[in-house]
C-alpha positions in Angstrom: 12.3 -6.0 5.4 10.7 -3.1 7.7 6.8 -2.9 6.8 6.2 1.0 6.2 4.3 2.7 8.7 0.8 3.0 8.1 -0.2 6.3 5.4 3.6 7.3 5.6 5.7 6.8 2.4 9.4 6.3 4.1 10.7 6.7 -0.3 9.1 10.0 -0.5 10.2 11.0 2.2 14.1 10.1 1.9 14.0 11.7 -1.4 12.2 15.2 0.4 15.3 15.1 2.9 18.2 14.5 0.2 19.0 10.5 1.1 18.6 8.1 -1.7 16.4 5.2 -0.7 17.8 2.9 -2.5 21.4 3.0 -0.6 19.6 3.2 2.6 21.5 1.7 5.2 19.2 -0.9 6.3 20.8 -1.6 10.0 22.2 1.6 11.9 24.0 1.2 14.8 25.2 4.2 17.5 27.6 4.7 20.0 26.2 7.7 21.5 28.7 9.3 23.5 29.3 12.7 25.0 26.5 13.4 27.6 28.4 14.5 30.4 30.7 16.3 28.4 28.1 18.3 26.6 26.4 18.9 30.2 30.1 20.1 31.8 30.6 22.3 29.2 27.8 24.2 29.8 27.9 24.1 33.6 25.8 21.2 34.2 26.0 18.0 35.9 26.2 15.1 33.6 23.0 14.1 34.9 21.5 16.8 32.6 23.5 15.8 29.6 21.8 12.2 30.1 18.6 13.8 30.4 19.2 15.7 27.3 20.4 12.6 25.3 17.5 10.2 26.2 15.0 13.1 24.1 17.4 12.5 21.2 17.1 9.0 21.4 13.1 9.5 21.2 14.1 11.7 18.0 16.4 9.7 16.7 14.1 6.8 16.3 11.3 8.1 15.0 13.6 9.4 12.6 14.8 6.3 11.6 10.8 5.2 11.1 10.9 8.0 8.7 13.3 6.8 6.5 12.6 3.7 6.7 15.3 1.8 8.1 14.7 -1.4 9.3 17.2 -1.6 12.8 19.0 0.8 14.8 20.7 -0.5 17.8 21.8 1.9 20.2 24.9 1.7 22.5 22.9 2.5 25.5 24.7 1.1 28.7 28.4 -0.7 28.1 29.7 -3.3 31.0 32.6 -0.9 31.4 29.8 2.3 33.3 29.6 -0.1 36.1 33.0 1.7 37.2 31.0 4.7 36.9 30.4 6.6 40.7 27.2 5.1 42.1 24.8 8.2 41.4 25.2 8.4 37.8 24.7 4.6 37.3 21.3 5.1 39.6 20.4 7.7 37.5 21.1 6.2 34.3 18.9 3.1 35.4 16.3 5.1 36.9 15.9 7.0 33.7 16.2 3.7 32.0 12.9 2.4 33.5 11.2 5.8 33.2 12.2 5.2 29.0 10.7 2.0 28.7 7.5 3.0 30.9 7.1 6.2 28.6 8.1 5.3 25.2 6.0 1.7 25.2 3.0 3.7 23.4 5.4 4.7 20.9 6.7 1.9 20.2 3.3 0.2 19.9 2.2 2.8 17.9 4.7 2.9 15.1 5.0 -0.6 14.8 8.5 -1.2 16.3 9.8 -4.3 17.3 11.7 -3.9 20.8 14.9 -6.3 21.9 17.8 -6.0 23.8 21.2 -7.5 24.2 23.4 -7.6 27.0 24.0 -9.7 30.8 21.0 -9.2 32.6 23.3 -10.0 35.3 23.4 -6.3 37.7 20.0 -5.3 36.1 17.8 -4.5 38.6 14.6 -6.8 38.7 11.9 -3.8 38.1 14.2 -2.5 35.1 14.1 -6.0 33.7 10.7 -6.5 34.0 9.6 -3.5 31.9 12.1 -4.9 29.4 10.5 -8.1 29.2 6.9 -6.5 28.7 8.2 -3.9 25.4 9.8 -7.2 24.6 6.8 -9.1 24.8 3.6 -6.6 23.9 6.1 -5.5 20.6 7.2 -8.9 19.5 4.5 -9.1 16.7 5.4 -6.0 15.3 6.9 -5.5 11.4 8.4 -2.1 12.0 11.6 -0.7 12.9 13.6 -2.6 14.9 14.9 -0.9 17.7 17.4 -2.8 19.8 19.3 -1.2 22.9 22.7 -2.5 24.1 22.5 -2.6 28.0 25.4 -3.9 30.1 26.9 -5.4 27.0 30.3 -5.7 25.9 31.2 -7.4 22.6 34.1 -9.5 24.6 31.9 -10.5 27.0 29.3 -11.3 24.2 31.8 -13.7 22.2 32.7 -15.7 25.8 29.2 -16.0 26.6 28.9 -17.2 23.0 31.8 -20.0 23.2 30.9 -21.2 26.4 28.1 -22.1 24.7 29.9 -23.7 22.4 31.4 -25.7 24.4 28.9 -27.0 26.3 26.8 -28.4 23.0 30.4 -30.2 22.2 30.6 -31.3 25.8 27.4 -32.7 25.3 28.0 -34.0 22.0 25.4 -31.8 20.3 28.2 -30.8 18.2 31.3 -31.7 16.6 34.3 -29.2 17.2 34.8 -29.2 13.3 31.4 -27.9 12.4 32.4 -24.8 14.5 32.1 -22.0 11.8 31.3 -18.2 11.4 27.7 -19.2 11.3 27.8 -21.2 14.4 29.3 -18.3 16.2 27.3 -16.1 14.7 24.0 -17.9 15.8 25.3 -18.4 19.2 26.0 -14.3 19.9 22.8 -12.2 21.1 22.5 -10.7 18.3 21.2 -14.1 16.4 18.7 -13.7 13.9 20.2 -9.7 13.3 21.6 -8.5 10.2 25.3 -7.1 10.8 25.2 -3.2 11.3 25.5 -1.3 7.6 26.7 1.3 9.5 28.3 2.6 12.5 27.9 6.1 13.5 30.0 7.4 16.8 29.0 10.8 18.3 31.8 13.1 20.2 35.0 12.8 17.9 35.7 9.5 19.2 38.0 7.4 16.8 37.1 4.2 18.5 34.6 1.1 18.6 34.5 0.8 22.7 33.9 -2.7 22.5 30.7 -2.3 20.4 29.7 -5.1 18.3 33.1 -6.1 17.1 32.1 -9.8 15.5 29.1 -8.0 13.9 31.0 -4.9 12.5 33.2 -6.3 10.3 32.4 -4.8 7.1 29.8 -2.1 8.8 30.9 1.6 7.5 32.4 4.2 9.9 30.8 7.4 10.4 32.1 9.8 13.2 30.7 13.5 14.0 32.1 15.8 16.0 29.0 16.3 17.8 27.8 15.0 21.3 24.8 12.9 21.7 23.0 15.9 22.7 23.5 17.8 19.6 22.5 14.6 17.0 19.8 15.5 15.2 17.8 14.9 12.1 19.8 16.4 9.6 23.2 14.7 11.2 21.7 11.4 10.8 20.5 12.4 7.3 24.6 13.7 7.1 25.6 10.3 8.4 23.1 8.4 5.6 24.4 10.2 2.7 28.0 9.4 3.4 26.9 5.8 3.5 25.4 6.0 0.0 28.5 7.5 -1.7 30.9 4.7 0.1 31.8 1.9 -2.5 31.4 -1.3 -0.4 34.1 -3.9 -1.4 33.5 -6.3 1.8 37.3 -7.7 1.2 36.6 -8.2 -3.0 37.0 -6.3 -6.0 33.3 -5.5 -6.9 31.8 -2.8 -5.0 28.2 -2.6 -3.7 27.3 -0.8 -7.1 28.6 -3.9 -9.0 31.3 -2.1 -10.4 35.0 -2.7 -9.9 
């Protein structure tokens, strides 16, 4: 359970903004897609649009402190924008780096916890290194979780995750019977995570992009029309209170209300 921030009430200040606190979603998980297209449609390289989309991501988490939400993992970098032309994937690390550099003071300073998940493998060693230390100087915090997706595909994710399987059976650490959905679950990066609640996907997109697939089983589906660049505030708070009027059935009869 997130611990508020200090002298903010995150319930008071769902109920000012018209989302019930109670039906919360308590992980939120984004596929943030449409940079370059909002940045070509107004004339701009795509550069711009990624420019543009990192400020929302400083918005959109402080947001999410607001209400009180204990994760948000964001769909930063996929294993699939390596086929991307070099310059963009330059700038997209270079404004990686200069995101962890500037946003470690507020992450320190409402209380967020910082992870990632991913392949280091193609990371470049400074990038990694200012990972580690948001990773590191945020570890005791109680706060929102904020968890970024870089280089990771959910594919690649579940054969990292048998593989080491494998090699604990290989080893006889494990019996091939007592492979279950917890045992894959615990081997996956996102081990010790709470499955997403909800799954928001920016630009009109009618598709997961190999996101989190194990984890979103149950996860609600929100999609806006609107690029990254043009998520705000009130979209999330749009996105929240679709949540809280969706009957949750996970496969049964009851609902998350209780009723059937």
């Amino acid at each position: 359970m997130t611990m508020p921030i200090p002298g903010h009430d995150s319930t008071a200040y769902c109920r000012r903004v018209g989302v019930d606190p109670d039906r919360l979603p308590k992980h939120i998980a984004i596929i943030m897609d449409g940079n370059g297209r909002w940045a070509v449609e107004r004339g701009d390289e795509r550069v711009a649009g990624h420019l543009k989309g990192a400020d929302v991501v400083r918005a959109t988490v402080t947001e999410c402190c607001q209400l009180g939400v204990d994760q948000l993992t964001l769909y930063c970098f996929s294993a699939e924008n390596w086929k991307r032309p070099q310059p963009e994937i330059d700038f997209l690390m270079a404004l990686l780096k200069e995101y962890l550099l500037e946003e470690r003071e507020l992450i320190l300073a409402e209380n967020i916890r910082f992870t990632v998940i991913g392949r280091r493998a193609g990371i470049s060693a400074d990038v990694q290194d200012e990972m580690d230390r948001s990773i590191a100087l945020s570890a005791g915090n109680t706060g929102l979780t904020l968890c970024l997706a870089i280089n990771y595909g959910s594919r690649s994710e579940i054969v990292d995750a048998v593989r080491a399987l494998a090699e604990r059976v290989k080893c006889g650490e494990l019996e091939p019977d007592a492979i279950d959905e917890e045992a894959i679950t615990n081997s996956l990066y996102t081990v010790g995570m709470r499955d997403p609640d909800l799954l928001v996907r920016t630009a009109g997109e009618m598709r997961v992009s190999n996101y989190l697939l194990w984890q979103i089983s149950y996860a609600e589906i929100w999609v806006t029309p609107k690029c990254w660049p043009d998520f705000d505030a009130d979209t999330l708070h749009d996105a929240c209170r679709a949540f809280a009027g969706r009957d949750r059935r996970f496969g049964g009869l009851v609902n998350s209300r209780g009723a059937v």
